[in-house]
C-alpha positions as CSV (number, residue, x, y, z in Angstrom):
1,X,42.6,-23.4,-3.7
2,X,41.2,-22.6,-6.8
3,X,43.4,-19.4,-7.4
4,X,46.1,-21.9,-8.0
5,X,44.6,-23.0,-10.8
6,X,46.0,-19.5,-12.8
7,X,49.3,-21.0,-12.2
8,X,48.8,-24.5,-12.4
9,X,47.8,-27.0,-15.2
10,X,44.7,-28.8,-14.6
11,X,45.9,-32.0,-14.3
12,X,48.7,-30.9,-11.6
13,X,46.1,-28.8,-10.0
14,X,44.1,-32.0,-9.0
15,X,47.0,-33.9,-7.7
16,X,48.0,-30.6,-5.7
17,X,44.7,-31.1,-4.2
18,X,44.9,-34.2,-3.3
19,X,48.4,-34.1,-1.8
20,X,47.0,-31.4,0.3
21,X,44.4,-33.2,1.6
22,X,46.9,-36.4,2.6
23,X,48.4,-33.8,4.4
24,X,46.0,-32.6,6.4
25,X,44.5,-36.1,6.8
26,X,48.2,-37.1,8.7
27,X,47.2,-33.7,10.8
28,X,50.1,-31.5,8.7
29,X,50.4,-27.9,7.4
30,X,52.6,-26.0,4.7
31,X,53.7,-22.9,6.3
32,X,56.2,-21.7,3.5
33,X,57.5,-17.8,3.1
34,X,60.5,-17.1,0.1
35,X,62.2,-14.1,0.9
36,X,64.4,-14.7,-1.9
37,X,64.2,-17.2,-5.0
38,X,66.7,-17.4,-7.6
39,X,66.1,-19.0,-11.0
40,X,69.6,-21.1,-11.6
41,X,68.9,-23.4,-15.0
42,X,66.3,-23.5,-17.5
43,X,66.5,-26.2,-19.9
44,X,63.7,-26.0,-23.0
45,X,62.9,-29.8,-23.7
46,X,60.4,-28.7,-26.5
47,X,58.6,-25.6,-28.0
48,X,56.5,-26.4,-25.0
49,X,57.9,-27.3,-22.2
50,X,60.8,-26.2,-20.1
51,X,62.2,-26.9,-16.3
52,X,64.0,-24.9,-13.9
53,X,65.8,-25.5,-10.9
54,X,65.2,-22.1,-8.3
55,X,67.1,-21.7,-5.3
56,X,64.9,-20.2,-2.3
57,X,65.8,-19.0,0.4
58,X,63.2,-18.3,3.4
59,X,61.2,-20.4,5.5
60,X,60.2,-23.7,5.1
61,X,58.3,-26.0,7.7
62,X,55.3,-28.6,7.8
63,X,53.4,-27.8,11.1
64,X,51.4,-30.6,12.8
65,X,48.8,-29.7,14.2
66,X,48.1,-32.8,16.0
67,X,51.0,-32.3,18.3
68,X,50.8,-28.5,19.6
69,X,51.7,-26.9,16.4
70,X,55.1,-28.1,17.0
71,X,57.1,-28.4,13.3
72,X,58.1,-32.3,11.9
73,X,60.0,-30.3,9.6
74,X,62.2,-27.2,8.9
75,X,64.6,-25.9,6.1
76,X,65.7,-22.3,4.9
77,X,67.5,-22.8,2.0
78,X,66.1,-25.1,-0.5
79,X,65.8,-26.3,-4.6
80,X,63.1,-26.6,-6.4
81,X,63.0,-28.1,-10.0
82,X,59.6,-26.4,-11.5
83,X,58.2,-27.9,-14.9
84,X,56.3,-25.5,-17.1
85,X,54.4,-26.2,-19.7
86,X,52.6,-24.6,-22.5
87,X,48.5,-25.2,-22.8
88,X,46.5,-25.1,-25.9
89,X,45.6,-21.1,-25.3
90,X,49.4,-20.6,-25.2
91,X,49.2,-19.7,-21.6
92,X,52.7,-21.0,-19.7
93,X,51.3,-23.2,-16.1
94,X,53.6,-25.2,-14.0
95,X,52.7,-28.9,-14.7
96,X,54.7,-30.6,-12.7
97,X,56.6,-29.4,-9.5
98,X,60.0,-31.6,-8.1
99,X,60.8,-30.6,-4.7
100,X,61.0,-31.4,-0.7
101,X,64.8,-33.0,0.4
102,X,63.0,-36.7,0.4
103,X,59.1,-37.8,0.5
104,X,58.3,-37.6,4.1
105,X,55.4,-37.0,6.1
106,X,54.1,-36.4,9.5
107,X,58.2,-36.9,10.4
108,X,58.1,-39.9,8.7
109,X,61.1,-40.4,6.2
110,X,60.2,-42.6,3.2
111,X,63.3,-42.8,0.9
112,X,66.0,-41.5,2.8
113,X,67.0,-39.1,0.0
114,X,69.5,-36.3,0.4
115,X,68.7,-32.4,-0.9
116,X,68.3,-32.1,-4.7
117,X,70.3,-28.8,-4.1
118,X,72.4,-26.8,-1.4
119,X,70.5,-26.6,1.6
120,X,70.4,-28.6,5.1
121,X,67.3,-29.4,6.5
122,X,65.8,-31.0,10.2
123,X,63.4,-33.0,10.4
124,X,62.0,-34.6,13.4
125,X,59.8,-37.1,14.6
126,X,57.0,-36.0,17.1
């Protein structure tokens, strides 16, 4: 965990950390390989900060571990909207990180909300 902290602000590193630990809590793992990623927009909201949308391609799924490995969820094309921002050493971290098709875990769907970019998902309740 604390390698990501090279690419990560502080304060994004911590709430990383505990998102990670909700997941495994509700008995779900990342298991996440890009083949391919593709930066699409960048937008500079300040001399500081900037966001990009990257379109991945690759393999995408939350494995639950609680129910034979077996995957709640699976997508292999995705977007990404990636926040960077600028610390006081001039250093460029990701401080904030939208992604996912909708808030869900453990199969659970809490907002019903579509892809934020091309891509189809499956998502299942075990």
């Amino acid at each position: 965990m604390r390698n990501l902290l090279e690419y990560l602000d502080p304060i994004y590193y911590r709430v990383m950390k505990k998102e990670i630990k909700l997941k495994v809590s509700k008995s779900t793992i990342d298991d996440t390989i890009v083949s391919e990623a593709k930066v699409v927009l960048v937008a500079k909201l300040s001399d500081n900060i900037w966001i990009t949308r990257i379109d991945a391609v690759g393999k995408d799924k939350e494995v639950q571990f609680n129910k034979d490995f077996n995957d709640s969820f699976t997508r292999s094309k995705w977007s990404d909207y990636v926040v960077f921002g600028r610390d006081r050493k001039g250093k460029i971290k990701i401080i904030n990180l939208i992604y996912g098709e909708h808030f869900h875990l453990n199969g659970k769907d809490f907002n019903k909300q579509k892809t934020l970019g091309e891509g189809n998902y499956n998502e299942k309740k075990l």
